[in-house]
mmCIF file of the N, C-alpha and C atoms, coordinates in Angstrom:
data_MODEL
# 
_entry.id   MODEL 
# 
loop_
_atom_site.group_PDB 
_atom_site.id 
_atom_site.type_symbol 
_atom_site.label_atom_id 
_atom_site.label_alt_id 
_atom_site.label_comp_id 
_atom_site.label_asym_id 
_atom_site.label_entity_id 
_atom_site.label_seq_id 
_atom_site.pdbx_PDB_ins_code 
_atom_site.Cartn_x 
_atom_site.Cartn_y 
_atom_site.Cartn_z 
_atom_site.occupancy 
_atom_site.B_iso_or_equiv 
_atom_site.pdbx_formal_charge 
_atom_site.auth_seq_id 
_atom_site.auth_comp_id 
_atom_site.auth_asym_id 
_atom_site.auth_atom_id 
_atom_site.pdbx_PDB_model_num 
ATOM 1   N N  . UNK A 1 1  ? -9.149 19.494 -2.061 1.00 0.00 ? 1  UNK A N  1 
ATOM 2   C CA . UNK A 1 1  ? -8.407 19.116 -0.862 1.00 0.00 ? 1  UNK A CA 1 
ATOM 3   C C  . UNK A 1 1  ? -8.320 17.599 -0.790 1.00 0.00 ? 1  UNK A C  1 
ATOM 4   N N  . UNK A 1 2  ? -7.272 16.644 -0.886 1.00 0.00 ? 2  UNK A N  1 
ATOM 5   C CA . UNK A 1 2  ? -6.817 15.593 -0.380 1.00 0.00 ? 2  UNK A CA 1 
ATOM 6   C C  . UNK A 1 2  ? -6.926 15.254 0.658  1.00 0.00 ? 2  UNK A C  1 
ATOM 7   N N  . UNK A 1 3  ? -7.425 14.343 1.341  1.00 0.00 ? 3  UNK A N  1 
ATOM 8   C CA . UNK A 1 3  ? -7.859 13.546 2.358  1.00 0.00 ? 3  UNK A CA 1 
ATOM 9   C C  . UNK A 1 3  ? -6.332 12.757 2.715  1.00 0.00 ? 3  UNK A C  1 
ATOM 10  N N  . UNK A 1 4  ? -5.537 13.193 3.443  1.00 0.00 ? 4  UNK A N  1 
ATOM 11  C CA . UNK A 1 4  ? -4.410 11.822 3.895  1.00 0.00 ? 4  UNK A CA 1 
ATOM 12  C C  . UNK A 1 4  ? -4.784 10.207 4.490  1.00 0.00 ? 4  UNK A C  1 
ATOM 13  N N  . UNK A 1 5  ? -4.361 9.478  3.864  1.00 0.00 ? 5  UNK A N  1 
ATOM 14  C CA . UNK A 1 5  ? -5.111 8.260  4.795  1.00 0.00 ? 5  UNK A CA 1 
ATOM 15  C C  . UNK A 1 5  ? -4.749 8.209  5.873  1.00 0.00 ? 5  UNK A C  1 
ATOM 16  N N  . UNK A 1 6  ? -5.801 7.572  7.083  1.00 0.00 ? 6  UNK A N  1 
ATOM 17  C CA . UNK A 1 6  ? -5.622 7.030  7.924  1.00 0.00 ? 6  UNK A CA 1 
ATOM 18  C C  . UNK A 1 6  ? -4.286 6.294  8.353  1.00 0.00 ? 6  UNK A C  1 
ATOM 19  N N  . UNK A 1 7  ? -3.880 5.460  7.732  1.00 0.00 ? 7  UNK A N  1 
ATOM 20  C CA . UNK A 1 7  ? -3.196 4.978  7.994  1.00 0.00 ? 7  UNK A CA 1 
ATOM 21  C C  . UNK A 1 7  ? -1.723 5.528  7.928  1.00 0.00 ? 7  UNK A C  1 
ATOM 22  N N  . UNK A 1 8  ? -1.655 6.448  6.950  1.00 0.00 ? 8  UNK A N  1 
ATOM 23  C CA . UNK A 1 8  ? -0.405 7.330  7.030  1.00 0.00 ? 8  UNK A CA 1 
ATOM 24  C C  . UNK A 1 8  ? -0.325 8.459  8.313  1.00 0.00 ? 8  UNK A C  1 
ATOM 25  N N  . UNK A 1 9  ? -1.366 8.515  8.531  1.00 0.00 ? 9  UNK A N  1 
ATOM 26  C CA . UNK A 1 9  ? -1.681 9.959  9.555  1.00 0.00 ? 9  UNK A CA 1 
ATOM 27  C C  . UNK A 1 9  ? -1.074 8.810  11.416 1.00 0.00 ? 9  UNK A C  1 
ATOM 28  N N  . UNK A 1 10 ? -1.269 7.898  10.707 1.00 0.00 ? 10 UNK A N  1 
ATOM 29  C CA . UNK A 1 10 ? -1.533 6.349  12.405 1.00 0.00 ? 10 UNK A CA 1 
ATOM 30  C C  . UNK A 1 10 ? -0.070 6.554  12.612 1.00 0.00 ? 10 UNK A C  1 
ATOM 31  N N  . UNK A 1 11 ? 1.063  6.804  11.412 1.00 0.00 ? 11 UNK A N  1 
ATOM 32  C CA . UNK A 1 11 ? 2.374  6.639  11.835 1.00 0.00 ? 11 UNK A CA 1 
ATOM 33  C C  . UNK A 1 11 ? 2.823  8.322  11.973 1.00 0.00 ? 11 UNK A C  1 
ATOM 34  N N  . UNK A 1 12 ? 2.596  9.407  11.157 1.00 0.00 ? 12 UNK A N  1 
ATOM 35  C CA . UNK A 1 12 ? 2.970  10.340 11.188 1.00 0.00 ? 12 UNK A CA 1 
ATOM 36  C C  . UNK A 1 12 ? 3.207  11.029 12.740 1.00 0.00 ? 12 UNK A C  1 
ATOM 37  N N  . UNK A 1 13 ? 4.326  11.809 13.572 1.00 0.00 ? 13 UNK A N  1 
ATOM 38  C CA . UNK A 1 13 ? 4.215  12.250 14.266 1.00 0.00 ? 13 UNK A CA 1 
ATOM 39  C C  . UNK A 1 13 ? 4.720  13.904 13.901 1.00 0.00 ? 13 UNK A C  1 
ATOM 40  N N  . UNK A 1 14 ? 4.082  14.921 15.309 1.00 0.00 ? 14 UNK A N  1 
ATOM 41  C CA . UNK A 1 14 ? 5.118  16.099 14.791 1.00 0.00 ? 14 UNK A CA 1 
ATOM 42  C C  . UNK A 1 14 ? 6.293  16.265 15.507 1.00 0.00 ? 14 UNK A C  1 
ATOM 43  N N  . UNK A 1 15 ? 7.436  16.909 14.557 1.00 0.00 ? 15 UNK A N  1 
ATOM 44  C CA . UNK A 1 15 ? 8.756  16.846 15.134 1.00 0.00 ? 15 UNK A CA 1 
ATOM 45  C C  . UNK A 1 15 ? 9.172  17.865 15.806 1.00 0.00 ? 15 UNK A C  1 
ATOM 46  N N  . UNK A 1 16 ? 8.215  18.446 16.688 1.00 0.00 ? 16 UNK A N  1 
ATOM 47  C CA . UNK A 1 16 ? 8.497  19.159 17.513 1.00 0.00 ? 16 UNK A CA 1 
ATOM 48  C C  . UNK A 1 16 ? 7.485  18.880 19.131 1.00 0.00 ? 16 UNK A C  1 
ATOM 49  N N  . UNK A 1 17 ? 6.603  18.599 18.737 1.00 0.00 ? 17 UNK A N  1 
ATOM 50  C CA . UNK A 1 17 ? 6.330  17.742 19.798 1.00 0.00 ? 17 UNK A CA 1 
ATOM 51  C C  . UNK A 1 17 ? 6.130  16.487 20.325 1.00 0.00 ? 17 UNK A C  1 
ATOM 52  N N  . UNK A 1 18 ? 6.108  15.557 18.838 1.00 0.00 ? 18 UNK A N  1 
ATOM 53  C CA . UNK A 1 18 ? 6.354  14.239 18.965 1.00 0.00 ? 18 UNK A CA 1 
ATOM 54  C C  . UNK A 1 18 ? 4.631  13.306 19.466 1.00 0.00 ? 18 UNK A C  1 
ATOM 55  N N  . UNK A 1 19 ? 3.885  14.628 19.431 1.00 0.00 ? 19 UNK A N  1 
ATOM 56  C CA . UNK A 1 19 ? 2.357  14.251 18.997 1.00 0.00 ? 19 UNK A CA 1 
ATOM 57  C C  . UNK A 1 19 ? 1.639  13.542 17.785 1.00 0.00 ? 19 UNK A C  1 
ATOM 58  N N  . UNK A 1 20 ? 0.961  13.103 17.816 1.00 0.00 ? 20 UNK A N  1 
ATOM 59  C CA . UNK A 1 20 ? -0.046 12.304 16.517 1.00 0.00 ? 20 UNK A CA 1 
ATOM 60  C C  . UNK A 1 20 ? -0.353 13.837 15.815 1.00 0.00 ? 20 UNK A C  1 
ATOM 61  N N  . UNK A 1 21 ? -0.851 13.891 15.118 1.00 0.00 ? 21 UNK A N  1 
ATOM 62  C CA . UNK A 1 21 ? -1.179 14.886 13.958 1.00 0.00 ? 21 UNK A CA 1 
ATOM 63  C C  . UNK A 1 21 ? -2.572 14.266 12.917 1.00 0.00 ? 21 UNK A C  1 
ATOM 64  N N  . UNK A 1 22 ? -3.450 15.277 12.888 1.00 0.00 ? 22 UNK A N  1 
ATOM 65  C CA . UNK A 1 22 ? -4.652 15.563 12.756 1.00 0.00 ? 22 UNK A CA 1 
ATOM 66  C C  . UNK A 1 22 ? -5.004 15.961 11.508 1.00 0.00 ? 22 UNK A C  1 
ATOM 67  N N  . UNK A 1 23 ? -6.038 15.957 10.180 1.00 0.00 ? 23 UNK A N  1 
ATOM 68  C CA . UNK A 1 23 ? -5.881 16.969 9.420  1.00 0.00 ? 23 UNK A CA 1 
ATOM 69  C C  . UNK A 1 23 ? -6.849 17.893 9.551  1.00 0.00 ? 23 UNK A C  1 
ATOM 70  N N  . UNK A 1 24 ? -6.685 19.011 9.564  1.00 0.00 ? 24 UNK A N  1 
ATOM 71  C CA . UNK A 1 24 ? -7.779 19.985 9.370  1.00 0.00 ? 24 UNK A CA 1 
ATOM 72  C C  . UNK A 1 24 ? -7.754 21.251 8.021  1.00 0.00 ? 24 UNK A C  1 
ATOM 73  N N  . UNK A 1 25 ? -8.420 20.289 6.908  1.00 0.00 ? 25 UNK A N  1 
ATOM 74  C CA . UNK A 1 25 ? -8.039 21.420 5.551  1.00 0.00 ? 25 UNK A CA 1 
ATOM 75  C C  . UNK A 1 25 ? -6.713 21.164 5.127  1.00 0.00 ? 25 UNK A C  1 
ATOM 76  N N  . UNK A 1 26 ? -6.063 21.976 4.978  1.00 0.00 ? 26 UNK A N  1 
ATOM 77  C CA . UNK A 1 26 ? -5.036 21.872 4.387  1.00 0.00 ? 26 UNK A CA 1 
ATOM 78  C C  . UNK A 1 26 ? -3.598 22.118 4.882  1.00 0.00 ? 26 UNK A C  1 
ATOM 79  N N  . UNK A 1 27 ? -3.717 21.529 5.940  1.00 0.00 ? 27 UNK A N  1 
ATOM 80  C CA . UNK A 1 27 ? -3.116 21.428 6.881  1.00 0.00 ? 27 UNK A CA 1 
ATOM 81  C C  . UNK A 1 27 ? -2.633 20.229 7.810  1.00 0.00 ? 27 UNK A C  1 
ATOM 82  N N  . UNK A 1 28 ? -1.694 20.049 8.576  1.00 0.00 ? 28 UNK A N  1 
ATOM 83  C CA . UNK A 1 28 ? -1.850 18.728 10.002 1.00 0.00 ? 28 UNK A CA 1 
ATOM 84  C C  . UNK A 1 28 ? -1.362 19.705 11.174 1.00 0.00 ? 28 UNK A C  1 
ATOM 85  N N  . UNK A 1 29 ? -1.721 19.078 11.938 1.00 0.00 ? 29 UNK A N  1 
ATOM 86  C CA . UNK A 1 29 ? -2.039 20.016 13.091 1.00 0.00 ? 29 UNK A CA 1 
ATOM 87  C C  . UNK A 1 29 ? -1.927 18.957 14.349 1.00 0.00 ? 29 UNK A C  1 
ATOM 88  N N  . UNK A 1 30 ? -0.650 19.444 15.704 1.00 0.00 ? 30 UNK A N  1 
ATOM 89  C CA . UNK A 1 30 ? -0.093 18.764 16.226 1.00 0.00 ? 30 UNK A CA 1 
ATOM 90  C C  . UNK A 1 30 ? -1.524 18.282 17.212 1.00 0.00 ? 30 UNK A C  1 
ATOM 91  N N  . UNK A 1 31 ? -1.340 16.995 18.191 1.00 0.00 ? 31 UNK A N  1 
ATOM 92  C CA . UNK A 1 31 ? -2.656 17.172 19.112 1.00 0.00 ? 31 UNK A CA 1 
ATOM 93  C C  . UNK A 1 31 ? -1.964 17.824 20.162 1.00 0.00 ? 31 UNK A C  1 
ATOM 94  N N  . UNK A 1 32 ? -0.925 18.207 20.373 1.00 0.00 ? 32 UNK A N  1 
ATOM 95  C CA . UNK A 1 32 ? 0.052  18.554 22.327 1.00 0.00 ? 32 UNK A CA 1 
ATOM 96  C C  . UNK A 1 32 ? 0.025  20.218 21.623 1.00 0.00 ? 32 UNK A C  1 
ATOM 97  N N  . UNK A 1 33 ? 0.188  21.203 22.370 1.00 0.00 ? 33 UNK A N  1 
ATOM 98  C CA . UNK A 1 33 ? 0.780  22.281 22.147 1.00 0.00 ? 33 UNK A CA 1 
ATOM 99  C C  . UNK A 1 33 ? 2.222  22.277 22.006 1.00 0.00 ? 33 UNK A C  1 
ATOM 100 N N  . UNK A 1 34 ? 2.495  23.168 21.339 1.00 0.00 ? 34 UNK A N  1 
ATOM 101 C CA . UNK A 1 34 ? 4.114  23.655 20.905 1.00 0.00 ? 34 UNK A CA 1 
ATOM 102 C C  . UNK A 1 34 ? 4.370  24.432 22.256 1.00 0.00 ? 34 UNK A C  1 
ATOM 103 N N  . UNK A 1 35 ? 5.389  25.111 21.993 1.00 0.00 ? 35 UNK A N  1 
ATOM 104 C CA . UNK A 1 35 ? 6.352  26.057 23.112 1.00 0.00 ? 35 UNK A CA 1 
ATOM 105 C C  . UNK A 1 35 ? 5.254  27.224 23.168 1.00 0.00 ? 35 UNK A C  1 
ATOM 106 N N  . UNK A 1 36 ? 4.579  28.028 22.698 1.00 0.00 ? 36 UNK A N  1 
ATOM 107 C CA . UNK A 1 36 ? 3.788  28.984 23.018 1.00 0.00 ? 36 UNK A CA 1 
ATOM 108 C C  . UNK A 1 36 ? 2.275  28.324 22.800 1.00 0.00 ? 36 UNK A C  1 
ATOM 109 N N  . UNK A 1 37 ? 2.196  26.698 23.693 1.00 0.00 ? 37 UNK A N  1 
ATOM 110 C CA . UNK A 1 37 ? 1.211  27.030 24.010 1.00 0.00 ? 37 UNK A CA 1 
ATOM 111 C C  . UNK A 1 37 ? -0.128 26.708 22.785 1.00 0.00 ? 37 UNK A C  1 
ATOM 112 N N  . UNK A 1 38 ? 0.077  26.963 21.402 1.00 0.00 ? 38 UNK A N  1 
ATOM 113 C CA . UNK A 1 38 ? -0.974 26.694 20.478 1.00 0.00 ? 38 UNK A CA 1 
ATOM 114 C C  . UNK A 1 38 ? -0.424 25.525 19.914 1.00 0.00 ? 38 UNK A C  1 
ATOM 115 N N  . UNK A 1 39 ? -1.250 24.550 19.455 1.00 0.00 ? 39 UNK A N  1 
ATOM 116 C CA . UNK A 1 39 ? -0.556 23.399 18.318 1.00 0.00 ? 39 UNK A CA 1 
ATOM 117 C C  . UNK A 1 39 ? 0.229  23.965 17.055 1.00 0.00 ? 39 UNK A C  1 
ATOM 118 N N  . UNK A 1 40 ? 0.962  23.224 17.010 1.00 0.00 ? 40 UNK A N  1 
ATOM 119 C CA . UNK A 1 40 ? 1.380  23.178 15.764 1.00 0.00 ? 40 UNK A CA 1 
ATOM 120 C C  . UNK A 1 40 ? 1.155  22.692 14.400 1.00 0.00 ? 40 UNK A C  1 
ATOM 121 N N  . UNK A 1 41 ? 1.467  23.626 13.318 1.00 0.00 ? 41 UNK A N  1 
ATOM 122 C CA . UNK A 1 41 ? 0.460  23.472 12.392 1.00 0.00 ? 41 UNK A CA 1 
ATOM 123 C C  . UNK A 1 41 ? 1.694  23.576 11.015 1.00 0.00 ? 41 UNK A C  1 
ATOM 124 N N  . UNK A 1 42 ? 1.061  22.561 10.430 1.00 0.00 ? 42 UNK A N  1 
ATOM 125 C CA . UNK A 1 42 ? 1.936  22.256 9.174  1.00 0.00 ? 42 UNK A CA 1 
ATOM 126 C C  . UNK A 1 42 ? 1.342  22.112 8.130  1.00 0.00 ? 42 UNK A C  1 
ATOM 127 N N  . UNK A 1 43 ? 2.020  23.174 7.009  1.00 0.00 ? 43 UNK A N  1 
ATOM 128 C CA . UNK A 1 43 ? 1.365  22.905 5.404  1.00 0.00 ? 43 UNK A CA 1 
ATOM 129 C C  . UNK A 1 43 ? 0.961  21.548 4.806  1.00 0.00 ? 43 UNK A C  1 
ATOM 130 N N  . UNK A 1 44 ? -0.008 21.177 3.680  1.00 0.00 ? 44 UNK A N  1 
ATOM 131 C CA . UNK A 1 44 ? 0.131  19.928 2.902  1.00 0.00 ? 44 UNK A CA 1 
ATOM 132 C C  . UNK A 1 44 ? -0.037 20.934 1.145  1.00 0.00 ? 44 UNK A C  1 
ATOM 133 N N  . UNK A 1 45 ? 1.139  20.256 0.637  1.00 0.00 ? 45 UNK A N  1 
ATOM 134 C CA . UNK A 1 45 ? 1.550  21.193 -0.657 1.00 0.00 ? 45 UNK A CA 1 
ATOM 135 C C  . UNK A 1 45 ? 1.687  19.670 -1.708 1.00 0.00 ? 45 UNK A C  1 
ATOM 136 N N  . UNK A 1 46 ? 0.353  19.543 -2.569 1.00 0.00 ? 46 UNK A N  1 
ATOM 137 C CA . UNK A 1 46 ? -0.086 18.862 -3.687 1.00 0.00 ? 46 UNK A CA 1 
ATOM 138 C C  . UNK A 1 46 ? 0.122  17.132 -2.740 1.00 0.00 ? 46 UNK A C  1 
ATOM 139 N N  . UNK A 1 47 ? -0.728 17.404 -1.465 1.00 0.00 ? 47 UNK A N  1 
ATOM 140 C CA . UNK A 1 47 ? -0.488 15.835 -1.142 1.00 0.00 ? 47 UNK A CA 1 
ATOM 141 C C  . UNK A 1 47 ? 0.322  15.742 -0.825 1.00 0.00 ? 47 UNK A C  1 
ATOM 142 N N  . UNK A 1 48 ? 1.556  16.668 -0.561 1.00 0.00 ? 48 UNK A N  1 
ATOM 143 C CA . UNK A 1 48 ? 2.508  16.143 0.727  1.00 0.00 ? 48 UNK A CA 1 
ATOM 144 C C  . UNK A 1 48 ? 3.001  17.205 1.754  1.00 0.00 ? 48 UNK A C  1 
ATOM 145 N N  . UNK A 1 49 ? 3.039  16.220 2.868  1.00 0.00 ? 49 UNK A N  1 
ATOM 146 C CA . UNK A 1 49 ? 2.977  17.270 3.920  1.00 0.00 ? 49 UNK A CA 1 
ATOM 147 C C  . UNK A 1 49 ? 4.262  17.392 4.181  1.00 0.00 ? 49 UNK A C  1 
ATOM 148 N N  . UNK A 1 50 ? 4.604  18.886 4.614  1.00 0.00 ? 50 UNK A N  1 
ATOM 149 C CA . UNK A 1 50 ? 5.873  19.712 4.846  1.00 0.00 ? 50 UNK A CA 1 
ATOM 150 C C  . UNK A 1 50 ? 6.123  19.936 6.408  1.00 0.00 ? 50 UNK A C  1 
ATOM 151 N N  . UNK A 1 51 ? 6.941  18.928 6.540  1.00 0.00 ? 51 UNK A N  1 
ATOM 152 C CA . UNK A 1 51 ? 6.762  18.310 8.433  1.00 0.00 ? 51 UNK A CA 1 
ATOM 153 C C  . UNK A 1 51 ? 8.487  18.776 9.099  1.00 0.00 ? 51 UNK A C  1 
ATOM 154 N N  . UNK A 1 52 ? 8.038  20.379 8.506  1.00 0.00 ? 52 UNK A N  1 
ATOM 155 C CA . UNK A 1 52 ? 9.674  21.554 9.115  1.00 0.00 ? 52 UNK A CA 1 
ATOM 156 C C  . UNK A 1 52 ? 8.638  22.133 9.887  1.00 0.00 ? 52 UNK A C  1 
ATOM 157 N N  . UNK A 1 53 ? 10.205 22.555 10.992 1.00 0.00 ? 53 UNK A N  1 
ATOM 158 C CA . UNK A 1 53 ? 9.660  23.459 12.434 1.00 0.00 ? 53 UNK A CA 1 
ATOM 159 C C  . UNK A 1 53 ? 9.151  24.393 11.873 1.00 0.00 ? 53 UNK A C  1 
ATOM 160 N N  . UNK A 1 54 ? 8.423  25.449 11.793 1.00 0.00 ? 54 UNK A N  1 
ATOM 161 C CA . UNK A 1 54 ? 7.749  26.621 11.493 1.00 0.00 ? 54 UNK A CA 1 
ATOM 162 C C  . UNK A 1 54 ? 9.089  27.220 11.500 1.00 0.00 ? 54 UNK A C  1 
ATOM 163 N N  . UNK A 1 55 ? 10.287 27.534 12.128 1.00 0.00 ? 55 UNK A N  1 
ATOM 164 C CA . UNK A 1 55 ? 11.505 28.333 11.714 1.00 0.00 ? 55 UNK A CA 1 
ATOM 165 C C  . UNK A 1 55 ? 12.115 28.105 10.760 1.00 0.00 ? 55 UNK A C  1 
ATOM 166 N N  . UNK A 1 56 ? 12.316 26.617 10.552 1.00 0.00 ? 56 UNK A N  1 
ATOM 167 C CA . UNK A 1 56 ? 13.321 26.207 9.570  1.00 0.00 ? 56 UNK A CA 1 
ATOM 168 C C  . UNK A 1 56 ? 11.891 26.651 7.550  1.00 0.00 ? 56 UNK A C  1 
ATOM 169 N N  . UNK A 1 57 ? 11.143 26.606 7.669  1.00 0.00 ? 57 UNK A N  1 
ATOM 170 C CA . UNK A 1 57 ? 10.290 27.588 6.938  1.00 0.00 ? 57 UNK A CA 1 
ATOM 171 C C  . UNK A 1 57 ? 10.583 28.724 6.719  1.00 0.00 ? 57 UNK A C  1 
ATOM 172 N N  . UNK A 1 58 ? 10.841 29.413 7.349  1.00 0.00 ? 58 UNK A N  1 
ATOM 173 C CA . UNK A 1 58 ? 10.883 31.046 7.246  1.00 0.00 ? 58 UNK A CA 1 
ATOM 174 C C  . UNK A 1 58 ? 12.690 31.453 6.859  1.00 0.00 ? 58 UNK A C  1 
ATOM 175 N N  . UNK A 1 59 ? 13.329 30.187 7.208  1.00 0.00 ? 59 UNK A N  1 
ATOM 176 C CA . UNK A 1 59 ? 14.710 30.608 6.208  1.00 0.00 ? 59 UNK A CA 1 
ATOM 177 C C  . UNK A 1 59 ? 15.100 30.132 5.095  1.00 0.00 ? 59 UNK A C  1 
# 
């Protein structure tokens, strides 16, 4: 597991809530809740993170 730096994580926001973003594993993870309520949570695939709405994923 890759560690993102700090300093990339200082500018990163998520684009759906426009929160700072966190890593946990293998993952970033919004700090605000999304529309239902849980954060939002985004893949990291070989060191880069995949920063699509969870819908635009699934098509």
């Amino acid at each position: 597991m890759a560690k993102m730096s700090e300093q990339l994580l200082s500018v990163l926001r998520c684009p759906v809530t426009g929160s700072t973003l966190v890593q946990e594993g293998e993952e970033l993870v919004s700090t605000a809740p999304g529309a239902d309520g849980q954060p939002v949570r985004y893949s990291i695939d070989e060191g880069i993170a995949l920063l699509l709405r969870p819908e635009q994923l699934a098509g």
